[in-house]
N, C-alpha and C positions, 0 to 999 in steps of 0.2 A: 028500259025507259029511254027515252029521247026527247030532245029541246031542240029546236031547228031556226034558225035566222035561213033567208034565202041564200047567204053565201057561205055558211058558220054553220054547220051543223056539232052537236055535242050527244055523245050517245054512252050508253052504261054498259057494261060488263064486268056484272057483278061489283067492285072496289074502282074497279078502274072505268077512266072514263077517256074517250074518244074526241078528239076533238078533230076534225073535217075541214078543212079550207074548201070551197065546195065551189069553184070556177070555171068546171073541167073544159069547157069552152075556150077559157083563155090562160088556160095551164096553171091557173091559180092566180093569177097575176092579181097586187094587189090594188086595186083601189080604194078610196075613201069607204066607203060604207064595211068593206070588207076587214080593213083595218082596224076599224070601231068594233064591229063584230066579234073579230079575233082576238082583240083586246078585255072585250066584257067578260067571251066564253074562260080564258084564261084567269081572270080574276075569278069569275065565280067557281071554277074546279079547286082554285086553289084556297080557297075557303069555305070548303066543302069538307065536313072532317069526316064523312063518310065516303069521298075518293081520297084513295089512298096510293094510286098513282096515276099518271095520265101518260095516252100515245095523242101527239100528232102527226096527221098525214094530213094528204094531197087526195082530192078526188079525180079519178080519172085517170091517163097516163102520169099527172107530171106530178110532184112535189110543193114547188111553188116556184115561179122563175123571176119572182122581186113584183117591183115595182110597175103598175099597169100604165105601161108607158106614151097611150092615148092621153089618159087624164092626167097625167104631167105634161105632155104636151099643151094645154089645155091652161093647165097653173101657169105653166112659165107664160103664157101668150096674155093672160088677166095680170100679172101680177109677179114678176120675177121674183122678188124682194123677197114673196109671201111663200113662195113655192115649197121651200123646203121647212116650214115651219111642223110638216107631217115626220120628221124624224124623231122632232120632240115630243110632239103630241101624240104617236103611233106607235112610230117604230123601237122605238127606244124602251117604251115602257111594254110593249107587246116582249121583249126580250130578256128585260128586269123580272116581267112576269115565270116567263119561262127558268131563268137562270137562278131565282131565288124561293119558286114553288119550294113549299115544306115537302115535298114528295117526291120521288121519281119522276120524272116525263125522258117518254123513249120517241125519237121523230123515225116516224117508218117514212124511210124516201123511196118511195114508190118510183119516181121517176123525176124528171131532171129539177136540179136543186141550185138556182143560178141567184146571185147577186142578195136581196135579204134572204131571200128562200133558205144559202147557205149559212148566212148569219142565222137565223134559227134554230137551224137543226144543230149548228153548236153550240148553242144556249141549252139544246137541252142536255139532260144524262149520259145517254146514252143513244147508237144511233143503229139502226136496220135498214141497211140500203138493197134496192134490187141491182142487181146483174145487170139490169138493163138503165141504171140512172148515170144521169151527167152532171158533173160538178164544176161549178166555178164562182167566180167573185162579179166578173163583167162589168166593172165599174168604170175602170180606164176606157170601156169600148166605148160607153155614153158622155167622156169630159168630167168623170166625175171622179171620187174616192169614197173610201170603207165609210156603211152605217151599220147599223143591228150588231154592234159591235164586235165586227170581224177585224178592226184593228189588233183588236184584245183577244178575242178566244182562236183567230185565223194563226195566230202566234204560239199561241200555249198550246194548239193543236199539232202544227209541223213545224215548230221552231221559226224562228224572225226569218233567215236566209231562204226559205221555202216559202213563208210568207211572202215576201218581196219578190219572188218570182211571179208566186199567183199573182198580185195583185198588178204589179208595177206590168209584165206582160200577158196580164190578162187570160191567159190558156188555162183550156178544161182540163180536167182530170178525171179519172177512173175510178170506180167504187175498187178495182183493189188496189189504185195508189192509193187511195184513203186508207184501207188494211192497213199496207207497209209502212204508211205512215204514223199509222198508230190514231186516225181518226175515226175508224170504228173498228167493229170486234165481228162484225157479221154482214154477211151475203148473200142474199139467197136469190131463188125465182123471183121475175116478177108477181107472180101470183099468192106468192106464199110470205111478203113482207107483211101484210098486217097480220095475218096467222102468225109470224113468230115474234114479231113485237108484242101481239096481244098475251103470246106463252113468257116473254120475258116479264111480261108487265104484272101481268096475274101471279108468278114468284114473288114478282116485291111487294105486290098488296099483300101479301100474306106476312109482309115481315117487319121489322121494327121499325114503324114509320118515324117517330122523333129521332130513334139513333141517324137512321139516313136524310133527316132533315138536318141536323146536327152536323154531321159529316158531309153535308154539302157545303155548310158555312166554313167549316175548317178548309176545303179543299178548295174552294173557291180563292181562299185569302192567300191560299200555300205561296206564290209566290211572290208578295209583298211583306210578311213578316219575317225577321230575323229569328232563328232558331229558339231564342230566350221567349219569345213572345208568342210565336206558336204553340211553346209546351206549354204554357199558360193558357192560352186559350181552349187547350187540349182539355186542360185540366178543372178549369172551368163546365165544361160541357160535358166532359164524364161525370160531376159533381149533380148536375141539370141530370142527365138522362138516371141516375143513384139512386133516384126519387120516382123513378117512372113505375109503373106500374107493369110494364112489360119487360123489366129490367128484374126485377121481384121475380114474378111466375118464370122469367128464361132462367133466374140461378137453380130455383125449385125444381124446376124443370128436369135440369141439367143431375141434380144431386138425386134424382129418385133416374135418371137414364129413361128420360121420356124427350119426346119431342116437342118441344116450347110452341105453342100457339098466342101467337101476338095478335094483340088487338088494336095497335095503334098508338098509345095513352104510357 
């Protein structure tokens, strides 16, 4: 099955669903309409109780390499004041979307991943980079600072002091600085990133979606709560998943030495 906007496409496999930034002319680069797009497709997967995880990619070579830096030229010359009012109305919540989905989302970076593009892909889960992608923040090269909240996850991904490099001099980086960094877990061909994001994706549709909606909200918080207040929370949400129905069948499961098939619920 597939849904298509001109620049947004959203396609099914099986649980999971695909979401396409679809630019490949302009490396994904974003503009308005695309942003709107990007922002719908994301909301509606993710109240979708029949996708049960989602990958974002890039069509074409590249990933996304931010903001379509025509049509901001464009803003600023109608309207300075108004220009940046797309971080609230866009960017932000296109992130929110990503970062607080009930599900997994895996961003397969096809290829180069510059300025929001990189804010993205660490908003999601998990991340599948090719061999052949380019990473960076690029903010400082245009006068500008962190959106798509690379303040926040550019931090918790390489620590502040790595942060401040990226950001403050602005330099690429390497799909296996990101490794060593501990910003993804995978490498592959270029040609075989959405093939193995689609194989990681398709494991977790198959697996306990509330648990890992759950544990995205704990993990999320991890660094703002004091220890008292995270086991709380802990304990909370183990209370919440107690009752779930895929919580039941995985003990059954488990007590007869069978393999648990979770349904989501």
């Amino acid at each position: 099955m597939s849904a298509a906007t001109d620049v947004v496409t959203v396609d099914r496999d099986g649980a999971v669903a695909i979401v396409t930034i679809n630019r490949p002319d302009r490396h994904n680069a974003l503009d308005t309409a695309t942003k709107i797009a990007l922002r719908e497709a994301l909301d509606r997967v993710g109240e979708d109780d029949d996708v049960r995880a989602v990958v974002l990619t890039g069509a074409g070579a590249s990933f996304c390499v931010g903001q379509d830096l025509g049509e901001h030229a464009a803003a600023l010359e109608a309207d300075a004041s108004t220009a940046f009012d797309t971080v609230d109305e866009h960017y932000s919540p296109i992130v929110m979307a990503l970062a607080t989905m009930p599900k997994p989302v895996i961003a397969a970076v096809n290829g180069a991943c510059v300025g929001a593009g990189l804010g993205f892909a660490l908003a999601c889960d998990l991340r599948v980079l090719s061999s052949a992608a380019t990473l960076g923040t690029a903010f400082s090269a245009i006068g500008l600072t962190c959106d798509s909240g690379l303040s926040s996850t550019l931090v918790r991904a390489v620590g502040e002091s790595r942060a401040r490099e990226l950001v403050l001099l602005g330099r690429p980086f390497s799909p296996e600085d990101a490794v060593r960094w501990g910003v993804a877990g995978q490498v592959c061909d270029p040609d075989e990133v959405l093939s193995s994001a689609l194989a990681t994706a398709g494991r977790l549709a198959a697996g306990p979606t509330a648990a890992f909606a759950e544990s995205k909200q704990l993990l999320a918080r991890a660094g703002d709560l004091p220890l008292a207040e995270a086991l709380a929370a802990e304990s909370r949400a183990q209370a919440r998943l107690g009752l779930s129905a895929d919580h039941a069948a995985a003990v059954r499961s488990f007590l007869a030495k069978e393999k648990p098939q979770f349904v989501g619920r």
